[in-house]
FIZA-445614 format. One record per residue (C-alpha): residue number from 1; x, y, z; residue in one letter. Coordinates in Angstrom, 1 decimal, decimal comma, m for minus. Layout:
<recs>
<NUM <X Y Z> A>,
...
</recs>
This chain:
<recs>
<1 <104,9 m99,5 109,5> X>,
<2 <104,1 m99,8 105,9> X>,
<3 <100,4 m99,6 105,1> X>,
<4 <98,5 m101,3 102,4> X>,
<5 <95,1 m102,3 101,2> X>,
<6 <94,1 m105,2 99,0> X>,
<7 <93,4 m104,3 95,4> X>,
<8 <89,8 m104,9 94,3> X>,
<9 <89,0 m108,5 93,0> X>,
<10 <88,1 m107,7 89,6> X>,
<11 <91,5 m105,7 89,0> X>,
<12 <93,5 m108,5 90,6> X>,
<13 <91,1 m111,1 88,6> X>,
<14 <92,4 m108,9 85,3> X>,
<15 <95,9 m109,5 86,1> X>,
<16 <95,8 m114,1 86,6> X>,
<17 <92,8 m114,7 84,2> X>,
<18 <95,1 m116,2 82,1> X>,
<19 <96,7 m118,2 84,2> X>,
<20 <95,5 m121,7 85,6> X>,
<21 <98,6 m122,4 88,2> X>,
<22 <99,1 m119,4 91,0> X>,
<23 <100,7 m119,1 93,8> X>,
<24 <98,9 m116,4 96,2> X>,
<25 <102,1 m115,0 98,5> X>,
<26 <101,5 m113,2 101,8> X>,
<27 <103,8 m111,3 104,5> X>,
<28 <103,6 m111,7 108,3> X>,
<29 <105,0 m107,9 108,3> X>,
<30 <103,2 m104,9 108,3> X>,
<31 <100,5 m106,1 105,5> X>,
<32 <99,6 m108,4 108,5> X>,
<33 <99,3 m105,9 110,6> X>,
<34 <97,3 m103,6 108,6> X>,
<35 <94,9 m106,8 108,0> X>,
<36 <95,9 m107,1 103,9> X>,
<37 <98,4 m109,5 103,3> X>,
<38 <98,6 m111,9 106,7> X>,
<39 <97,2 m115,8 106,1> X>,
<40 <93,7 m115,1 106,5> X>,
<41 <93,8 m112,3 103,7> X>,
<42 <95,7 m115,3 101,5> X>,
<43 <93,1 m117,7 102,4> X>,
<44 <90,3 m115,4 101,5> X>,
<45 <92,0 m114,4 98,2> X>,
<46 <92,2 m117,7 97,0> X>,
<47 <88,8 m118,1 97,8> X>,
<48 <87,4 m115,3 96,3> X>,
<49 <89,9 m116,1 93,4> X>,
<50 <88,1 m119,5 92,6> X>,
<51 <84,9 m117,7 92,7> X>,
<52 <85,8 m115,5 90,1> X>,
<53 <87,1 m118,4 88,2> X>,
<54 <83,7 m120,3 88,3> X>,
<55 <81,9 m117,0 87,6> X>,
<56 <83,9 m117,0 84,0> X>,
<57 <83,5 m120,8 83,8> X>,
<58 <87,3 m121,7 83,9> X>,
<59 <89,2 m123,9 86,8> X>,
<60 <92,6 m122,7 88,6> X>,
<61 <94,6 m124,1 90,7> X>,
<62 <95,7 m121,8 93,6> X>,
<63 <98,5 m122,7 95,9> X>,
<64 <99,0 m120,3 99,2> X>,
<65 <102,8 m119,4 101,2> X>,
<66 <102,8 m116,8 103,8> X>,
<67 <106,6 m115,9 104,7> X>,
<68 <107,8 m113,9 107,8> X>,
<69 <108,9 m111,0 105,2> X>,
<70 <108,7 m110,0 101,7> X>,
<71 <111,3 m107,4 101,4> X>,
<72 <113,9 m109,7 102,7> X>,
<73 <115,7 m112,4 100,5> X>,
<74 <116,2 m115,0 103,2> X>,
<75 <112,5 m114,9 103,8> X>,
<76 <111,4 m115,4 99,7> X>,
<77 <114,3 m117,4 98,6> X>,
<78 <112,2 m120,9 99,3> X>,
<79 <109,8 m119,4 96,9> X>,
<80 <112,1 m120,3 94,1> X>,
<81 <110,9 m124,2 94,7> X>,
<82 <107,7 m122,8 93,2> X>,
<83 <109,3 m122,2 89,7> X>,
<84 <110,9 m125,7 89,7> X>,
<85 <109,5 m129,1 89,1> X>,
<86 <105,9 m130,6 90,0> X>,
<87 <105,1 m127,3 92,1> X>,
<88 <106,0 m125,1 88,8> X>,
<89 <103,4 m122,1 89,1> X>,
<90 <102,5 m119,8 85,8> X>,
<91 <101,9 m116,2 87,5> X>,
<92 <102,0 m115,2 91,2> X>,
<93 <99,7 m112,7 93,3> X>,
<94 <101,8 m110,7 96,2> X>,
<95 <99,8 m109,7 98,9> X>,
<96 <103,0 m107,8 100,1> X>,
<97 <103,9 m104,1 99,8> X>,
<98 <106,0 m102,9 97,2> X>,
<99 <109,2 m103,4 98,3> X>,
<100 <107,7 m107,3 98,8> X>,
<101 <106,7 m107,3 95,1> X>,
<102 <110,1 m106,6 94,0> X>,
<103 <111,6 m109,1 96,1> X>,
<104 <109,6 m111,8 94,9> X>,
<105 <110,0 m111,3 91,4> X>,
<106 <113,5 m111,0 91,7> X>,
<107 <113,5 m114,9 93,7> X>,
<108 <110,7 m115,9 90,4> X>,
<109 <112,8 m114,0 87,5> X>,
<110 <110,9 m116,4 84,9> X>,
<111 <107,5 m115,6 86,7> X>,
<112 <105,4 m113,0 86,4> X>,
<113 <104,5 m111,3 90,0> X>,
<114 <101,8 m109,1 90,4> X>,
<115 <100,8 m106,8 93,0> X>,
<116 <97,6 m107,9 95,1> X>,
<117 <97,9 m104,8 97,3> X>,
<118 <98,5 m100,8 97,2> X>,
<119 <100,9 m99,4 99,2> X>,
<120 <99,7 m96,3 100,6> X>,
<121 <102,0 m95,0 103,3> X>,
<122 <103,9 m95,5 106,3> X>,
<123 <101,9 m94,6 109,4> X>,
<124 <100,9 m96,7 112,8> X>,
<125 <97,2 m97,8 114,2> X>,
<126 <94,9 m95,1 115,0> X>,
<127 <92,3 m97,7 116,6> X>,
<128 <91,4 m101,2 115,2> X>,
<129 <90,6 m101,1 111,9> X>,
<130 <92,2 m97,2 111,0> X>,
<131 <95,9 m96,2 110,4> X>,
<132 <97,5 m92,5 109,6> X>,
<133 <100,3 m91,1 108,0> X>,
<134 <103,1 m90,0 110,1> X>,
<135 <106,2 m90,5 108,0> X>,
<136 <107,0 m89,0 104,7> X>,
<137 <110,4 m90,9 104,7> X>,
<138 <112,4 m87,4 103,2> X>,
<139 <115,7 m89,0 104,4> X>,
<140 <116,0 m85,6 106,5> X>,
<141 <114,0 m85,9 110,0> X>,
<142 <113,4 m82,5 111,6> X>,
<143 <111,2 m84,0 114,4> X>,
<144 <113,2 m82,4 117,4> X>,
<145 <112,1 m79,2 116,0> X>,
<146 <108,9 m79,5 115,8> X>,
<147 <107,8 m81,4 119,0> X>,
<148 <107,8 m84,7 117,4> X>,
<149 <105,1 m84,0 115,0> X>,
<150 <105,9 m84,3 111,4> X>,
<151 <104,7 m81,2 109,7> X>,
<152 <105,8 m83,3 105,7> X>,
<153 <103,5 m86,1 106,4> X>,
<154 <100,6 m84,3 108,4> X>,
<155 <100,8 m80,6 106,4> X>,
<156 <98,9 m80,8 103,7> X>,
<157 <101,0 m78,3 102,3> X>,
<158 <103,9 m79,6 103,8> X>,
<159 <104,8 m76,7 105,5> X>,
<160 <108,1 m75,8 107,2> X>,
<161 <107,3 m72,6 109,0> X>,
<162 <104,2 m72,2 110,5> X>,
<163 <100,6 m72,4 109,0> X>,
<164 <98,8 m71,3 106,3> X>,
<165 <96,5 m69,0 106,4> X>,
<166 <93,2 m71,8 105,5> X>,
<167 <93,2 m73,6 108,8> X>,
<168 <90,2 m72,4 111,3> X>,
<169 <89,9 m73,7 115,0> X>,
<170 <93,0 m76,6 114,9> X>,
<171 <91,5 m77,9 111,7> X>,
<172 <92,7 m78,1 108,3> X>,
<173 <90,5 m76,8 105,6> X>,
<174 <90,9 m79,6 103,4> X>,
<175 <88,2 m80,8 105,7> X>,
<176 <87,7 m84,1 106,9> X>,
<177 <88,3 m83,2 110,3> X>,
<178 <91,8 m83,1 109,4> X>,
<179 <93,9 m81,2 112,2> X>,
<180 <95,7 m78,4 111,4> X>,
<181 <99,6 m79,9 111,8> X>,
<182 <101,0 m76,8 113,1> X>,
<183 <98,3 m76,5 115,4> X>,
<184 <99,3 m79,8 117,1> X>,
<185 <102,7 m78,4 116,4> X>,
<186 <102,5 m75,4 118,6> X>,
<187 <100,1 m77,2 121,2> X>,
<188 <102,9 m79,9 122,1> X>,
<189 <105,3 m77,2 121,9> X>,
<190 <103,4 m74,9 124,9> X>,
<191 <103,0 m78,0 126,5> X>,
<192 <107,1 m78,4 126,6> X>,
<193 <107,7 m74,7 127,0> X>,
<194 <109,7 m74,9 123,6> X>,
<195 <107,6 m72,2 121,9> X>,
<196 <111,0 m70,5 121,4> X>,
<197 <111,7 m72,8 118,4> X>,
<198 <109,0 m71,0 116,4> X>,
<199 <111,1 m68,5 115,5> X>,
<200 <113,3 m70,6 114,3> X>,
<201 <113,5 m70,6 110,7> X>,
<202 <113,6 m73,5 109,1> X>,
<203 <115,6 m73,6 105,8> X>,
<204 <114,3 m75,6 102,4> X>,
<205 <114,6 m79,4 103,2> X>,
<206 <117,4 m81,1 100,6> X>,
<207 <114,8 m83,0 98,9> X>,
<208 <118,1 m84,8 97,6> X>,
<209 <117,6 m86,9 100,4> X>,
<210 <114,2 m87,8 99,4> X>,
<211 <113,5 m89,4 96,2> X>,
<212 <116,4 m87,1 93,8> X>,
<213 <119,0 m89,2 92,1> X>,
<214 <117,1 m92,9 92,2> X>,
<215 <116,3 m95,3 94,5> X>,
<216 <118,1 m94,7 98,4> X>,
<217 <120,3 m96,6 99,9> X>,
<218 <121,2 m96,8 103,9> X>,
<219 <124,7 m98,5 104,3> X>,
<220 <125,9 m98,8 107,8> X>,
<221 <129,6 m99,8 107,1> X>,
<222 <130,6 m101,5 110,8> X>,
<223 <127,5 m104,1 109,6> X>,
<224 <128,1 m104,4 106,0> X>,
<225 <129,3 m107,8 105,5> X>,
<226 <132,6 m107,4 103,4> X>,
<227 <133,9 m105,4 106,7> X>,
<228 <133,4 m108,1 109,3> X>,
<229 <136,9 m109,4 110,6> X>,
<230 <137,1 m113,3 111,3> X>,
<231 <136,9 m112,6 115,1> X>,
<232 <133,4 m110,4 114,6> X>,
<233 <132,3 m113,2 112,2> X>,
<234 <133,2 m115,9 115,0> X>,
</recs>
């Protein structure tokens, strides 16, 4: 799940002040989920929007869509209306990650589209209220290895092999009461009676995979749509 966190109000006030006619756009997806881009966080945008505006002495209009998803076209494409007519918007505020940004502001190209939110990582609920990193996204998963912990996203050092020598007692020393990744590693390991993959070494990842050479792509050719056969399409 991607996670995310509204941007403060003044930066976010920075980026419409100009503006008199915005559209505030949230995502039912993970910004929902992570409570920072669902309805209510629209709804209280707008609202602390107009308080801004009063607070500089200056009236806006502030209109409010919430679609399933952001990052997919289907979803934003009604937000084109927006740019068209009587509902014709000056600047809109995404409270969707950065993928959702993108995909708005390719369906508003005469718009401008600014980010309401950070995207900070992908991760999953801790407890209500907390999320953690769990996935790098390297493009090169070694999670079999290593007891289905990921040593990219929970190292601090991203370490392949083993520890360093800072952590003390199963906890990091960049404090924090961070655990120490390999700890966790080696624990679920003993659990599994697996420790022999330890002394496996693992080789340099092909960062490649990761962010080298541009923005990646995942094709799966038996879905891509210029491969369907009339019957499949039927």
């Amino acid at each position: 799940m991607i996670i995310a966190e509204r941007k403060p109000i003044t930066e976010i006030w920075r980026l419409i002040e100009s503006y008199r006619q915005i559209l505030v756009v949230g995502c039912r997806g993970c910004v929902t989920v992570c409570l920072a881009g669902g309805a209510r966080e629209v709804a209280n945008l707008a609202n602390l929007l107009h308080l801004a505006a009063r607070e500089h002495g200056c009236s806006i209009t502030i209109l409010q869509h919430t679609v399933e998803r952001q990052c997919e076209y289907e979803f934003v494409q009604p937000l084109a209306a927006y740019g068209q007519g009587d509902c014709s918007i000056e600047a809109v505020v995404s409270l969707g990650c950065g993928i959702g940004v993108q995909a708005v502001a390719e369906c508003l190209p005469d718009i401008p589209v600014y980010p309401g939110l950070n995207t900070s990582f992908l991760g999953m609920p801790e407890r209500s209220g907390r999320w953690v990193e769990r996935c790098h996204a390297c493009g090169q998963c070694i999670l079999d290895k290593t007891g289905g912990i990921c040593p990219i996203a929970r190292c601090a050092k991203n370490l392949l092999n083993g520890p360093c020598g800072g952590s003390q007692h199963g906890q990091c020393e960049i404090g924090g009461g961070t655990d120490c990744a390999w700890q966790l590693i080696y624990d679920k390991l003993s659990r599994l009676n697996q420790l022999d993959r330890l002394k496996e070494i693992a080789l340099p990842k092909d960062w490649s995979k990761d962010r080298d050479g541009g923005p990646r792509r995942l094709c799966r050719e038996d879905w891509e749509e210029d491969n369907f056969t009339d019957e499949v399409r039927e």
